[in-house]
C-alpha positions in Angstrom: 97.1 129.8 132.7 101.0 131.0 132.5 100.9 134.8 132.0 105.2 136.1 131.4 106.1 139.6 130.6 109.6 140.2 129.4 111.5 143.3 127.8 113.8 143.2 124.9 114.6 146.8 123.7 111.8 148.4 122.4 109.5 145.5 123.2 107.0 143.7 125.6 106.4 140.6 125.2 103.6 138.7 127.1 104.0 134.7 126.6 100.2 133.1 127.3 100.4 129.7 128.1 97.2 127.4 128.7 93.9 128.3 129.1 92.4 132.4 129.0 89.1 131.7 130.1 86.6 132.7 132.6 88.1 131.5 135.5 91.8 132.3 134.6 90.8 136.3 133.2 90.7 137.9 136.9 94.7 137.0 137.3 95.6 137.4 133.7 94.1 140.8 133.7 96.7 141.2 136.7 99.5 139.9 134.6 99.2 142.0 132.2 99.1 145.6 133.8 102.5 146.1 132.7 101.0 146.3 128.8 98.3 149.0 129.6 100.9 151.2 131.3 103.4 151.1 128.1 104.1 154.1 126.4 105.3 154.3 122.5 106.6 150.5 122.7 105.6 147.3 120.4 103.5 145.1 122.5 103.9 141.5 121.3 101.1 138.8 122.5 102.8 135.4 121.9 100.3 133.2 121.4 102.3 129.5 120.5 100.9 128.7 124.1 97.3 129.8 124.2 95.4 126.9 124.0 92.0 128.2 124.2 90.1 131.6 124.2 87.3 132.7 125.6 85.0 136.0 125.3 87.0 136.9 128.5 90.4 137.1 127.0 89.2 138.3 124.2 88.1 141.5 126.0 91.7 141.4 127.8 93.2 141.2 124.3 90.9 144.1 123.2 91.9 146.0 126.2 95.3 145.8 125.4 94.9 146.8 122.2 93.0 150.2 123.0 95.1 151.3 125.8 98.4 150.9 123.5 97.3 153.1 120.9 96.1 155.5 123.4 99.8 155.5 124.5 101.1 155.3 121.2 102.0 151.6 121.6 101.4 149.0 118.9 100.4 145.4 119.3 101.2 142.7 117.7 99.9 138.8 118.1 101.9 136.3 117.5 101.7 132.7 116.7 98.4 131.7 116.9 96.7 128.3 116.4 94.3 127.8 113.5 91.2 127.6 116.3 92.3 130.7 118.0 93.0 131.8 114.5 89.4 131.0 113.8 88.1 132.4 116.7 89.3 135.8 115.5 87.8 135.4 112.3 84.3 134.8 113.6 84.7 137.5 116.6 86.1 139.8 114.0 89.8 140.5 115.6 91.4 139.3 113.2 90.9 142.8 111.6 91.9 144.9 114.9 94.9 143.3 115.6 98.2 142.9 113.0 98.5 138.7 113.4 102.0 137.2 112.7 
């Protein structure tokens, strides 16, 4: 698993590629510090890499997601695959996050 961070204005974006599972969480957790500790920004989670999810990322995604709008940050995923996609159906995400 390929956790990138990059800034472009207003914006964070954090590229997933491969795997988010149990034994890839503990060092994408790490990765993605940077996202809990941004203030009043748009947090994108570009997904056209993520090839699986697990429970784990899941609770990193929902993380994310509550430490942004604590800081006044939104989030945003991005380009996600129709078994990820379905994934958030059954979990329910689908209706925390805005998908694109």
């Amino acid at each position: 698993m390929i956790t990138q961070i990059q800034e472009n204005g207003n914006q964070l974006i954090a590229t997933f590629n491969g795997r988010l599972d149990t034994a890839t969480s503990a060092a994408t957790a790490e990765a993605v510090k940077p996202l809990l500790e941004a203030s009043n920004r748009e947090i994108i989670l570009d997904c056209s890499q993520l090839e699986y999810i697990s429970s784990s990322g899941l609770r990193i995604f929902l993380t994310i997601r509550k430490e942004a709008a604590s800081r006044g940050s939104k989030v945003i995923v991005r380009n996600i695959s129709a078994d990820i996609r379905q994934v958030f159906v059954m979990t329910g995400f689908i209706s925390l996050f805005e998908i694109q």
